[in-house]
C-alpha positions as CSV (number, residue, x, y, z in Angstrom):
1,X,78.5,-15.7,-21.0
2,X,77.0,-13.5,-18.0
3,X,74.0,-13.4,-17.4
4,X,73.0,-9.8,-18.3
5,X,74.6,-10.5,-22.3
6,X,72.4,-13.9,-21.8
7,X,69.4,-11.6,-21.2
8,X,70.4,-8.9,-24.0
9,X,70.4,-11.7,-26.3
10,X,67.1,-12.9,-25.8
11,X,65.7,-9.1,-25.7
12,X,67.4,-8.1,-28.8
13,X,65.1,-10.5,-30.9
14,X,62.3,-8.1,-29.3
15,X,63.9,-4.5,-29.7
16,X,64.8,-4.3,-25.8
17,X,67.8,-3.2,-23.8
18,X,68.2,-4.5,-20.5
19,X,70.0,-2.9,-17.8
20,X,71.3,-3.6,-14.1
21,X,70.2,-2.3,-11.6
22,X,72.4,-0.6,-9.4
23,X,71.9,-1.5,-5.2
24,X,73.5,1.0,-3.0
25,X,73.4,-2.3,-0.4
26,X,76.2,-4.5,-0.7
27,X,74.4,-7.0,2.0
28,X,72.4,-8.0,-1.5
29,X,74.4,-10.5,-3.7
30,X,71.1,-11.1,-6.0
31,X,71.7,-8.8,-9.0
32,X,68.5,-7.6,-10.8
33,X,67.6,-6.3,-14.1
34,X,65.2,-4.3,-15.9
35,X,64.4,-3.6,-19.5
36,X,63.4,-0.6,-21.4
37,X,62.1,0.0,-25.0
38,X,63.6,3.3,-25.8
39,X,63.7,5.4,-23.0
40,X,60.3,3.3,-21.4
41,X,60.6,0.9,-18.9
42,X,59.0,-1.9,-19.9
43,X,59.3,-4.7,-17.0
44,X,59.7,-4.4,-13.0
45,X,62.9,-5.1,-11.6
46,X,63.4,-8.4,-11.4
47,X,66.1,-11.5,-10.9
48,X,67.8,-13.3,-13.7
49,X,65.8,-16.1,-13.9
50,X,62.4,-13.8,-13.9
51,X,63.5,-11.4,-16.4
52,X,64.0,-14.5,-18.7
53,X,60.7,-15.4,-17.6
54,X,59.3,-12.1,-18.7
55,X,60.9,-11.6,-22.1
56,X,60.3,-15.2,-22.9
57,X,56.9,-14.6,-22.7
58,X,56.9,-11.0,-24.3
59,X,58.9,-13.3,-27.5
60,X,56.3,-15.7,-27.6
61,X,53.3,-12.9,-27.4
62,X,55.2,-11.4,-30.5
63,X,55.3,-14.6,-32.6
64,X,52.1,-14.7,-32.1
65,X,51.3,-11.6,-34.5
């Protein structure tokens, strides 16, 4: 599993797409992701491991409804 389907996994249980985001600068081997609700972003661009950070936390915030 890559990480981005590992991500759209956990954001599909909140209604989100994530995406890649693209770098022009090949110098940068850290890939980073965003997600968006619709055609809103919804989080910063961020690393694997905070993105999963992030939706965790907007999963739990849900549950809590």
């Amino acid at each position: 599993m890559t990480e981005i389907q590992a991500l759209q996994n956990a954001a599909d249980k909140i209604g989100l797409t994530v995406h890649e985001k693209w770098q022009e600068d090949k110098r940068k081997t850290l890939k980073k992701y965003f997600a968006q609700k619709g055609q809103v972003t919804v989080s910063p661009v961020l690393d694997y491991e905070n993105l999963n950070h992030f939706l965790l936390g907007w999963i739990i915030a849900k549950q809590q409804d």
